[in-house]
Each structure stands twice: as C-alpha cells, then as structure tokens.
C-alpha positions in Angstrom: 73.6 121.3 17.3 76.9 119.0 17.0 79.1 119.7 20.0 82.5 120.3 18.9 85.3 117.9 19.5 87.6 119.3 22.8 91.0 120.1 22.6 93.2 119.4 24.9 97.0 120.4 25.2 99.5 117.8 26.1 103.0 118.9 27.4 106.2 117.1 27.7 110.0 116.4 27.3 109.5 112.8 26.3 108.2 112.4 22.1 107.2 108.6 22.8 105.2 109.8 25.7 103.6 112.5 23.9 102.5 110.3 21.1 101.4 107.5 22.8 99.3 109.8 25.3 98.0 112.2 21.9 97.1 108.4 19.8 95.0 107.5 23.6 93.4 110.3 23.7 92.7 110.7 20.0 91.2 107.1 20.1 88.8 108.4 22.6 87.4 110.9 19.9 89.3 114.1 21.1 91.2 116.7 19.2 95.0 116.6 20.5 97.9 119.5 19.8 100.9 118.8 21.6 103.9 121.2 23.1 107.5 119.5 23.9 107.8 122.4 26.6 106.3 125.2 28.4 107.2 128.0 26.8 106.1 126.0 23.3 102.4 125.4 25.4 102.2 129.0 26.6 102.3 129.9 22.9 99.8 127.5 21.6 97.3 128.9 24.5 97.7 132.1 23.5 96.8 131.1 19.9 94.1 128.7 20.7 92.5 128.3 24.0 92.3 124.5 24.7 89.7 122.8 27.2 92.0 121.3 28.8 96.2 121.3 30.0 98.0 117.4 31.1 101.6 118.3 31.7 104.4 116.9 33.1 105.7 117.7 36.3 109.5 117.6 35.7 110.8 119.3 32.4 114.0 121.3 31.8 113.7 125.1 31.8 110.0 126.0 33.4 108.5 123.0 35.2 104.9 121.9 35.5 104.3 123.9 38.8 105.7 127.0 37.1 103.4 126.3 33.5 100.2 125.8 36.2 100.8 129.4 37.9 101.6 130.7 34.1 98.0 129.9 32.9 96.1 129.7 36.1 97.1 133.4 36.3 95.5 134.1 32.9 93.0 132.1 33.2 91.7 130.0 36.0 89.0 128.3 34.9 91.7 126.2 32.3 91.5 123.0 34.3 95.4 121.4 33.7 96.4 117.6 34.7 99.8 116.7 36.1 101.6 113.8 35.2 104.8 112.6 36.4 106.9 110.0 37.1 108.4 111.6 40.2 105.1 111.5 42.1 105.0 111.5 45.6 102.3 112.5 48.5 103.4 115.5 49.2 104.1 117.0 45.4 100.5 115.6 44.9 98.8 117.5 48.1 100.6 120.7 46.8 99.7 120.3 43.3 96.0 119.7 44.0 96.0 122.5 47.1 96.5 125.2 44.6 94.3 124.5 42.0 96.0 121.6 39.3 92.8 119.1 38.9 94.3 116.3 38.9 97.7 114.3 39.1 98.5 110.7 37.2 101.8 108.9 37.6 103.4 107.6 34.8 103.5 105.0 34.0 99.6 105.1 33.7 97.1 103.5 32.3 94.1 104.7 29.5 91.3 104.0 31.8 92.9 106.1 34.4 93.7 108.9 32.2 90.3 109.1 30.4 89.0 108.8 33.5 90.3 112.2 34.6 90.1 113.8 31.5 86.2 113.2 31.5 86.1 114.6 34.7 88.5 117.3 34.3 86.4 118.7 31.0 83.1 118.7 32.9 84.4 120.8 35.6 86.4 122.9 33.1 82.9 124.0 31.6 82.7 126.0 34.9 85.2 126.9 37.1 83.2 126.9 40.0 81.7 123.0 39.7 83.5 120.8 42.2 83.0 117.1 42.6 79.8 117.3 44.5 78.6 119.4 42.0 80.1 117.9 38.3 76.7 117.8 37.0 75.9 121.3 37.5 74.6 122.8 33.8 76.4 125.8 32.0 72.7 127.7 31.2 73.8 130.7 33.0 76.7 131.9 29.8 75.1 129.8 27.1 74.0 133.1 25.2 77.6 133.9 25.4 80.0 132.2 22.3 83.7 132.1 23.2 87.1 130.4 22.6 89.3 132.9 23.9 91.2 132.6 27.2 90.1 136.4 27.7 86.8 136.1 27.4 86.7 132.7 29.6 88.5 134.3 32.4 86.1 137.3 32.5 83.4 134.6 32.8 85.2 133.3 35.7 85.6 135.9 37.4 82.0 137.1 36.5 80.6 134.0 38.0 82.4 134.2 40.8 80.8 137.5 41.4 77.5 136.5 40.5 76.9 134.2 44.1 76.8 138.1 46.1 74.7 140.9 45.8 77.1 143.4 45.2 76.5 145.9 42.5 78.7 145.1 39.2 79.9 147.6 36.6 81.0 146.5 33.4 83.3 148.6 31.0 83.3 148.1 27.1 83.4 149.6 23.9 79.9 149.2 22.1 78.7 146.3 20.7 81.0 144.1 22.8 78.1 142.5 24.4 77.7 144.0 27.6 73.7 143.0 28.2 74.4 139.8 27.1 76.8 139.5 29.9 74.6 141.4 32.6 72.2 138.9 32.1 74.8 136.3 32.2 75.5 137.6 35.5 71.8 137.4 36.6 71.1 134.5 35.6 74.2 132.4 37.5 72.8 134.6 40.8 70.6 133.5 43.7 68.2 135.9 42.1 67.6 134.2 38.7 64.5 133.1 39.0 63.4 137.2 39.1 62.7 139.7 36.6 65.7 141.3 35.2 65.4 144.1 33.4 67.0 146.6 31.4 67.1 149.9 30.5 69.5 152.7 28.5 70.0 155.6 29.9 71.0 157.2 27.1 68.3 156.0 25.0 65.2 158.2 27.0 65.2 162.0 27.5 65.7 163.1 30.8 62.5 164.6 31.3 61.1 160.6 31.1 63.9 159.1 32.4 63.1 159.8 35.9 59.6 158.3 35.5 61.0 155.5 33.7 63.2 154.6 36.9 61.1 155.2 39.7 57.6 155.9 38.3 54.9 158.0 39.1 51.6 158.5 40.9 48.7 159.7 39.3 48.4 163.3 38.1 52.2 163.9 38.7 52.0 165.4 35.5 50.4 166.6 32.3 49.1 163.0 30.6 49.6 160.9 33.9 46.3 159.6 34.3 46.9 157.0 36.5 49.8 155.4 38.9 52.9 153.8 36.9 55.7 151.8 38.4 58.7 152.5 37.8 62.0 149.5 36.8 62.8 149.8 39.8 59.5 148.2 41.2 59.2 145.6 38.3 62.8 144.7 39.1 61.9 144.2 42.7 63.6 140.9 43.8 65.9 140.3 40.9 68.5 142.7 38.7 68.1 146.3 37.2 70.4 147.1 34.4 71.5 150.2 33.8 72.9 150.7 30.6 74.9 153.2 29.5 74.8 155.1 33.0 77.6 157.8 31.8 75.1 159.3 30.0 72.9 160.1 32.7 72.0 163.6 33.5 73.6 165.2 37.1 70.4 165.8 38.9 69.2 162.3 37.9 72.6 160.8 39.4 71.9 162.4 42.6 68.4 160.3 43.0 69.7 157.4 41.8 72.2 157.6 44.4 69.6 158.4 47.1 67.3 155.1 45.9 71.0 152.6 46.5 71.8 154.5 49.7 68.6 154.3 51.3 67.4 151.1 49.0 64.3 153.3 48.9 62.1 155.4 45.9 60.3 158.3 45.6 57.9 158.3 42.8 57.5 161.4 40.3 55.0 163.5 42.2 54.6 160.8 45.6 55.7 161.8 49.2 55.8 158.4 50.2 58.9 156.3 50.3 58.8 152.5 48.5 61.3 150.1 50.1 63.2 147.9 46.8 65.1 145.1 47.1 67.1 145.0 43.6 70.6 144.4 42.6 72.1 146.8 40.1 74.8 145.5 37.2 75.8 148.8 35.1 77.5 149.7 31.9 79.0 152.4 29.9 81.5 152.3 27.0 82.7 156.0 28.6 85.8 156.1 30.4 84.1 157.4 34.0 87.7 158.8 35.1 87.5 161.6 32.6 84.2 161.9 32.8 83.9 162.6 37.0 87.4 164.7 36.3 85.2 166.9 33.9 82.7 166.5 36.4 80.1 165.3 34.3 79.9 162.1 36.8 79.7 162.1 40.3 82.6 160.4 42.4 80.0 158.9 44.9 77.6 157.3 42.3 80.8 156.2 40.9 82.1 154.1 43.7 78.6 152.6 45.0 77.9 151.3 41.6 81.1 149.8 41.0 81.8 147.8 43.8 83.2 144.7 41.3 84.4 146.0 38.0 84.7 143.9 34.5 86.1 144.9 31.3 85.2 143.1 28.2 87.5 143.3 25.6 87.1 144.2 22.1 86.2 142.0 19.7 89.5 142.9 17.6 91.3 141.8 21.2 90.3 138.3 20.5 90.2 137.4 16.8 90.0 133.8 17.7 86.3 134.4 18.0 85.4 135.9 15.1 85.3 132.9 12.7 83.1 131.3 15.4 80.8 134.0 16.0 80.4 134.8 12.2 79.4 131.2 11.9 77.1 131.3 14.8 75.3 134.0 13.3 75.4 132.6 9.8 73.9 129.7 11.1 70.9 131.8 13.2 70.3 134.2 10.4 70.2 131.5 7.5 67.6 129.9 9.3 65.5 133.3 9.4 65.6 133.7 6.3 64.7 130.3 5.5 68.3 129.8 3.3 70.1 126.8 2.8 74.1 128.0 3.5 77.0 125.7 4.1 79.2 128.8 5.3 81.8 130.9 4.7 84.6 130.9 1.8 88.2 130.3 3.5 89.2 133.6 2.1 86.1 135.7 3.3 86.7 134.0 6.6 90.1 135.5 6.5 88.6 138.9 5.9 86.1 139.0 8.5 89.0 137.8 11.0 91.6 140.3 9.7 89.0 143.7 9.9 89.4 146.3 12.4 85.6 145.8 13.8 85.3 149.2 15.6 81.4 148.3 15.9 82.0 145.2 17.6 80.4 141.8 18.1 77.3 143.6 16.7 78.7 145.3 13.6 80.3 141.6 12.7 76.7 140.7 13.3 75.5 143.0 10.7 77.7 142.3 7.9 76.7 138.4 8.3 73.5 139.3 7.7 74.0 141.5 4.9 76.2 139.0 3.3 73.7 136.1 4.2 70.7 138.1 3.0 72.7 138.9 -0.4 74.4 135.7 -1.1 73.2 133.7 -3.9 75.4 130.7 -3.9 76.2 127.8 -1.0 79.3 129.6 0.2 79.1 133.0 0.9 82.2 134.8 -1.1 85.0 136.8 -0.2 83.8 139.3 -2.7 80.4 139.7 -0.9 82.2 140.3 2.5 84.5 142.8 1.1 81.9 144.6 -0.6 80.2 144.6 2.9 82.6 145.8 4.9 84.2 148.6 2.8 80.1 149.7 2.9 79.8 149.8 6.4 79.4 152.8 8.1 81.1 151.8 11.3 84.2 150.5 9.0 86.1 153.8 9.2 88.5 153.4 12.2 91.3 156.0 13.9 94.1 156.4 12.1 96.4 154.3 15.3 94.1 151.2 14.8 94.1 151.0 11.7 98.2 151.0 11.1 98.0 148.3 13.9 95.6 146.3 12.4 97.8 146.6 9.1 101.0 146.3 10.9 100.0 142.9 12.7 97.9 141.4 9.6 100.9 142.4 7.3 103.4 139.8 10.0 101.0 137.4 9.7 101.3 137.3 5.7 104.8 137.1 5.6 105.0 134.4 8.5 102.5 132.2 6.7 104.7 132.7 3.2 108.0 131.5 4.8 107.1 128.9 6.7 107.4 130.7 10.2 111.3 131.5 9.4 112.5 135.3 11.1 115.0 135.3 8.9 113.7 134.7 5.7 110.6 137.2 6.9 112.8 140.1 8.0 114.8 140.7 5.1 111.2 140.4 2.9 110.5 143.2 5.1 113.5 145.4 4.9 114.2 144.8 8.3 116.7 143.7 10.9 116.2 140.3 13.1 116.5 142.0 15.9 113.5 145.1 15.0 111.6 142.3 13.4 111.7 140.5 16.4 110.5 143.3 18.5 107.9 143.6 15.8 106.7 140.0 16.7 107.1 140.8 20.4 104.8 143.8 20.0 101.3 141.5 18.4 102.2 138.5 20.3 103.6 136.2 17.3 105.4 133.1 18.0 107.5 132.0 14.6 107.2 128.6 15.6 103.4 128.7 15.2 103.5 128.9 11.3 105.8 126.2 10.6 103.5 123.7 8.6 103.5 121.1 10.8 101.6 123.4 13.8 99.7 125.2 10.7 98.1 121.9 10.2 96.7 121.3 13.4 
C-alpha cells in the first residue's frame, strides 16, 4: 500500500514567508495548504485535518499561543511547530511546557525545519510517543481508518486510557465501529498479548446468556453433559467485551455486577467461586440515562462499568472520512472478488459523501460492495451508487436528519456555484446576509473555503 503524502498546515502574516516555507517543504515531497491567520487555519482544520500545524508566534488578531490552545483543545494529538522571529528562552520553555512540539526562529534554515517536521510527524502518529520512544509502531489503531480531527482525538484519549485497567464504556449509534475500537483499546494495553474476546448481549437469549458468561458445570442442566467455561474464563488475563450491554436482561445485570465487585464467578449449577482477572470495555448504541430512568438498567452496573466513557461519532459527523473509507473498502472488496477497479466516479463519490448514512460505517460498507459486486466498468458510476442507496433498507432516515442533511448539502451547492461569495449565494436562496449567515454558522461553513483558489488545494 502507497502511504499517502502528509499535510501539513502553515500559518503566517508574512506571504514571502509562507511561500518560501510551503516551496521547502513541498521540495521535500509533502502536501502544503497554507492560512495567512488563525482564524483562516482554524477553518481549514475543521475542513481537513492536517498531520501537522508550523505557525508563527506573533500575528495580529489571535497569536500562536492562542491558535495552540484553539486546536490542542480539539484535538491534542495535532502536533503544531512554532516559529518566530521574537524567540527567546523563556517564550520557548512556555511554548514547549504546554504541549507546542517544537519552536524554530526565523530566520531558519531547511535542514533545521525538515528536521523537526520529520520528527514532529512521527510523534504525531501517536500522541503518546515521546523522544525516547519516536520509534514506537501505530499497530494498536491500524484497523481503524481516519482523517478527522474527531475521530483522532477520541483515539487520543482512547489510548491514553488504554495504559490502566479501568473498565471503558463506549457510546455509539450502530455501525460506527465500536468493536473495532474495543479492540483498539486492547490491543494499545498491558494486556495485549491476551485473549480478547467478544460477545453481544443482545445477540443470545437469556436463558444462554448466563452460561455464555460464566459457564457451567456438568449436569447444570438438560443437554449439559460436561463442564463448559464461560468468556469470562477464556478472557482470563486480557479484555471481555460486552457488546450491546443495554440489552441485557435485570436479573442477568445483578450477576454481572456480583462477578466485577467481587472479581469472582459462579458457574450455572457450581457452588464454588472462580477468581478472574479480566478487564471489561462495554458498548451500547442505547442512551443508558433513559434506560436506568425507565428502570430497565440498573444505576450501580451503570457506574462500575463506565468508569471512562467515549463517544464515537456518527459517520454523517465526519464526512471527511467517507471518501476514504469507501475507497478502503473498494480496495478490500475488489480484491475478494478478484476485480480489477480503479475507483470511484467524482460524482458517485459526491453521493456517497452527501447521504444521510443512518446504518453507519457498516451500511457505507455494504453499498460498496453492492456497487463493487455489480459494477461492470473500471469506475464504479454514480448511477450504480444511486441505485444502491435509494435500495437500501437502512436509507430511510427521520424526518429532522434528513432536512439537515438537505439543508447543509443544499449550502454546499450554492457555495461551490458562486465561488464562495454570501452575497451572490443569499439572494440565490431568497434570503437575507444576515439569516444566510446564520445558516453557514449553523453546518460549520467558512465562505472562504470555496473560493477557487482553496477549492484547488
């Protein structure tokens, strides 16, 4: 697999510094989109996550500092270099003390600056890797295919979690991915080299889920002819995933809470006790709150399983991965099926991008492999994708997300056929500057990103 080229994000006030620092690092094979000021680099980030920040220190308005603590807040594993022609000792020791990667003083020189920029991207791969550690591979997420500052920071903050042993629960709509991230988890733990394994609790009937957890001693029951561990024994030393745990029957809530209290089982039909040494990571795309306020959850089992909570967010949350995940699969399905595809058509690219996807990484999965499976020419057509989508079961969304989804692709159009001008886009609309702005405000558009010259980039 080609790597793909990095991007990194240059910020400052001066245009001859800008372009001479965008042709150096161009020269050295990366991709370079530049911002004359903060607010202009807040935007692009938003649009585009880069895999790495150099800004300068001093520029009117928000200043270096103020642009670090901006996208550190989002995201801090973005690993940003500060340049400046102001430097001192002290504005270096503060810079580095909370968190800025590096500093460079202007003027400086390439092999300086690539020097730091190497350095900066490896560590940026992981924000935990320090310089004792550069070298340190990224195995742990590689199942996991991202570009958006979302989804990087909940890997941050995942990894950061991963080093204890305290029990994880992770919130998402189905199909975002949730196992894949479990696992993620698992595998960037002390306990890695252990089984982990998974189960759905809303997958087994409770009369066999018990069993399934805990196991059972021979003749427990009609058909148990012999002794059967349970998960929780084969997960012994490593991670138990609980899928799904909001569907979990009441009486099988109040064992499970007895086995993490007393880090003890029972099996089905044993009076002896098996100590367990296993670290749970649980999921549900239920919202728990109702569900314990209905009091179809209990409160306890609530707050020992989620002692660290993550939320992944919908795939329709960060559209900037679609185009990269439908290729991904593309690429993995193609090869199943033994078919020689060089991608997608730019306008059934747009389509998968602009759909509601209430099914998720997975149902965008699906229609790739429909279309793949279906597709009889080198590019798979917009045609085929529409025809895909408007079959898809799970394509029928609430009546609230859809008029979003409209509302937002429909700005879009009309910001790509002016050119990125309010005015010009407003009165296409019907619609005052100031509503249309609002509008804007409302999906997160920045006019300035459709002007051709930032289209292009």
């Amino acid at each position: 697999m080609i790597e793909a080229v990095k991007k990194i994000l240059t910020v400052d006030d001066d245009p001859d510094i800008l372009k001479l620092m965008g042709m150096r690092l161009q020269a050295a094979g990366y991709q370079v989109v530049a911002a004359s000021n903060a607010e202009e680099a807040l935007s692009q980030i938003a649009v585009s996550r880069p895999s790495l920040v150099i800004t300068d220190l001093r520029m009117p308005g928000m200043d270096g500092m103020a642009l670090f603590d901006a996208i550190h807040q989002s995201d801090p594993a973005l690993p940003v270099i500060m340049v400046t022609a102001h430097g001192s000792i002290p504005e270096a020791v503060d810079a580095t003390q909370r968190g800025v990667f590096g500093f460079l003083t202007k003027p400086f020189d390439s092999k300086s600056l690539l020097q730091q920029v190497e350095a900066a991207l490896r560590i940026g791969t992981d924000p935990l890797m320090h310089s004792s550690a550069e070298n340190e591979d990224n195995d742990w997420r590689k199942t996991i295919i991202t570009r958006s500052p979302q989804m990087e920071n909940l890997l941050g903050q995942a990894k950061l979690m991963a080093i204890s042993d305290a029990s994880v629960f992770i919130q998402g709509e189905s199909g975002t991915g949730k196992e894949l991230l479990a696992r993620a988890i698992h595998h960037a733990s002390p306990r890695r080299n252990k089984p982990f394994v998974a189960i759905n609790c809303g997958a087994i009937p409770e009369a066999l889920l018990e069993s399934e957890l805990f196991g059972h001693s021979k003749g427990a029951f009609t058909g148990a002819l012999r002794d059967h561990k349970g998960l929780f024994q084969m997960a012994d030393g490593g991670t138990l995933f609980l899928d799904e745990i909001g569907d979990m029957p009441l009486p099988l809530q109040v064992k499970l809470l007895r086995a993490l209290q007393e880090r003890a089982i029972r099996p089905v039909g044993s009076n002896a006790s098996i100590n367990i040494d296993v670290r749970i990571i649980s999921a549900t795309h239920r919202n728990l709150a109702e569900e314990m306020k209905s009091g179809r959850f209990r409160e306890d089992l609530y707050y020992r399983i989620n002692v660290v909570g993550l939320e992944i967010p919908a795939l329709a949350a960060r559209r900037e991965d679609i185009a990269l995940l439908a290729n991904n699969f593309l690429n993995e399905i193609a090869s199943k099926y033994r078919k020689k595809l060089n991608g997608f058509a730019p306008e059934a690219l747009e389509l998968l991008i602009a759909a509601p996807w209430p099914g998720n990484v997975r149902q965008l999965q699906n229609i790739v492999e429909q279309t793949v499976v279906l597709c009889t020419t080198p590019l798979i057509p917009a045609s085929l994708v529409q025809k895909a989508l408007q079959e898809d079961i799970g394509g029928i969304v609430p009546f609230e997300i859809a008029r979003k989804n409209f509302e937002r692709n429909y700005l879009v159009k009309l910001l790509k056929a002016t050119n990125g001008s309010v005015t010009q886009a407003a009165r296409l609309a019907q619609r005052n500057r100031t509503e249309f702005y609002k509008l804007l405000q409302r999906h997160q558009l920045t006019p300035a990103l459709f002007k051709s010259d930032n289209a292009n980039n």
